[in-house]
C-alpha positions, 0 to 999 in steps of 0.5 A: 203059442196063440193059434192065432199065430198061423192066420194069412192072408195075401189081401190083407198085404196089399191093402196094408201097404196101400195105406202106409201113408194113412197112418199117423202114429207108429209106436215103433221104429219109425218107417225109415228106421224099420226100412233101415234095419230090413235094407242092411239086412237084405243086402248081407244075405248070401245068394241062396236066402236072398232068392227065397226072401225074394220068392216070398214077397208079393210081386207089387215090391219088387223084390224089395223087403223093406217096402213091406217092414212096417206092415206089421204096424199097419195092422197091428189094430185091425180086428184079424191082427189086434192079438199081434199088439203086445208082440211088439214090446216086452215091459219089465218091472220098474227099476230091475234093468234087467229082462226075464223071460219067464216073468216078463214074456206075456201079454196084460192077461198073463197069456205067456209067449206074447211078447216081442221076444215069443213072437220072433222065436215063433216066426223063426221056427215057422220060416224054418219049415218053410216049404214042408205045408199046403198052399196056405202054409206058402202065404203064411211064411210070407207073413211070417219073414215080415213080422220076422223082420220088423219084430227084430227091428222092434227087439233093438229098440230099447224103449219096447223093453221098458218100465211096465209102469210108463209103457216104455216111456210113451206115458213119460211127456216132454217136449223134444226141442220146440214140439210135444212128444213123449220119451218112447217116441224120440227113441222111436222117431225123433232121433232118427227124423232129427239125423235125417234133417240135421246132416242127411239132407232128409235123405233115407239113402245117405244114411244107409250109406253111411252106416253100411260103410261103418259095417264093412270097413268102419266103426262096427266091422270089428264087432260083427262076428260078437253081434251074431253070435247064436247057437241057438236062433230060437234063444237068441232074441233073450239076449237082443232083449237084454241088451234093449232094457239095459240101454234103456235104463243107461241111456234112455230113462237116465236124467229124463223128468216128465214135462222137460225138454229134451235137445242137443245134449240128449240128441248127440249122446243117444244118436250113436245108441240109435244107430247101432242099434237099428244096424244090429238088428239088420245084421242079426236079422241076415244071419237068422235068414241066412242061417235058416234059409241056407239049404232051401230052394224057393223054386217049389214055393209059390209067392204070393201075389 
């Protein structure tokens, strides 16, 4: 993997967070749905993980995760960070519905393992040194359970495991009910702001609410144990790949033309995908942290600050 890969910084977190709000376009999950995916998350952690992913945020969250989960947006364009761009997504050739990482896990240049998929196993296996470095390996894994989880975030998303060609789906305009947008951004955010305005009152909290009851005792508590199935945690991420071009090619590019409009009837038939999904890659993303921090005591490890 890209050297690149182990740079840190504490200085570079408190700014980012500093202009979360400054930023107009995130070509990921939006903010509520990353926020969504590391909240579900944090709260499967058992005990133990739960005070190391504690320990290793900065002081100013409180403890919080999901503060921080779209930081790796934030900074995707800054000069220290541009080589992380192509670790949000995965393109496939057009038409294959299918995902390979040998042929699809490379950045524009053909540099291989920099994709979406390279990235979570490389955060993933630095996390599971943790504790094993010098004072600036520490900050490092604080980077590293970011970009750990909001790349799962990123994983679930079926249109960041698109056609090369439309860059999944942000070359294909249309308009999402009255206003402009592009076939990757509603998957990204109009399907999720639409939910929130249509039946949450706005509210973040609800929604989190509601899909939480789903995962104990509802709609999704009979697939948990198929959901984390992982022998291997490095390989897993080919499989949450797999499921994203597969979605995308039944659910996100089926019926849709450039320049068309896109409402009730695509809202209602997707909004169930959109949801799973943002739950998924939340419950994958405990057990990872479960399995990986299950033995670790953060006591000897610093935050960072």
């Amino acid at each position: 993997m890209a050297s690149a890969f182990r740079s840190s910084t504490r200085l570079i977190l408190v700014v980012g967070v500093l202009i979360l709000c400054s930023v107009s376009s995130v070509q990921s999950w939006s903010k509520e749905g990353h926020m969504l995916t590391c909240r579900i998350a944090q709260n499967l952690l058992e005990a133990g993980p739960a005070h190391v992913v504690e320990n290793l945020l900065p002081d100013y969250v409180n403890g919080d995760l999901s503060a921080l989960c779209v930081w790796p947006d934030q900074i995707r364009h800054w000069y220290k960070y541009r080589w992380t761009s192509h670790l949000h997504y995965i393109d496939t050739p057009d038409q294959a519905c299918s995902y390979e990482y040998s042929r699809d896990c490379h950045d524009q240049n053909g540099l291989k393992d920099m994709c979406v998929d390279g990235a979570i196993q490389n955060f993933t296996s630095q996390l599971q040194h943790y504790g094993q470095g010098t004072s600036d390996r520490r900050y490092n894994m604080t980077e590293a359970l970011l970009f750990l989880s909001h790349f799962m975030g990123d994983i679930h998303q079926p249109m960041h495991v698109g056609f090369t060609s439309d860059e999944g789906g942000n070359t294909i305009n249309l308009r999402w009910y009255k206003h402009k947008s592009n076939l990757h951004h509603v998957w990204d955010r109009e399907i999720i702001l639409t939910a929130l305005k249509e039946y949450y009152d706005k509210d973040v909290d609800l929604l989190q609410k509601d899909l939480e009851k789903n995962i104990t005792s509802g709609l999704w508590h009979d697939d948990l144990t198929s959901w984390t199935e992982c022998n291997d945690l490095i390989a897993c991420p080919h499989k949450y790949a797999s499921e994203s071009i597969q979605l995308a090619c039944k659910y996100g590019y089926e019926g849709v033309k450039s320049g068309e409009t896109l409402s009730e009837e695509y809202f209602n038939t997707r909004l169930p995908i959109v949801m799973k999904r943002i739950v998924q890659g939340g419950v994958r993303l405990a057990m990872i942290l479960n399995r990986i921090f299950s033995d670790t005591h953060a006591d000897g490890v610093a935050a960072a600050t």
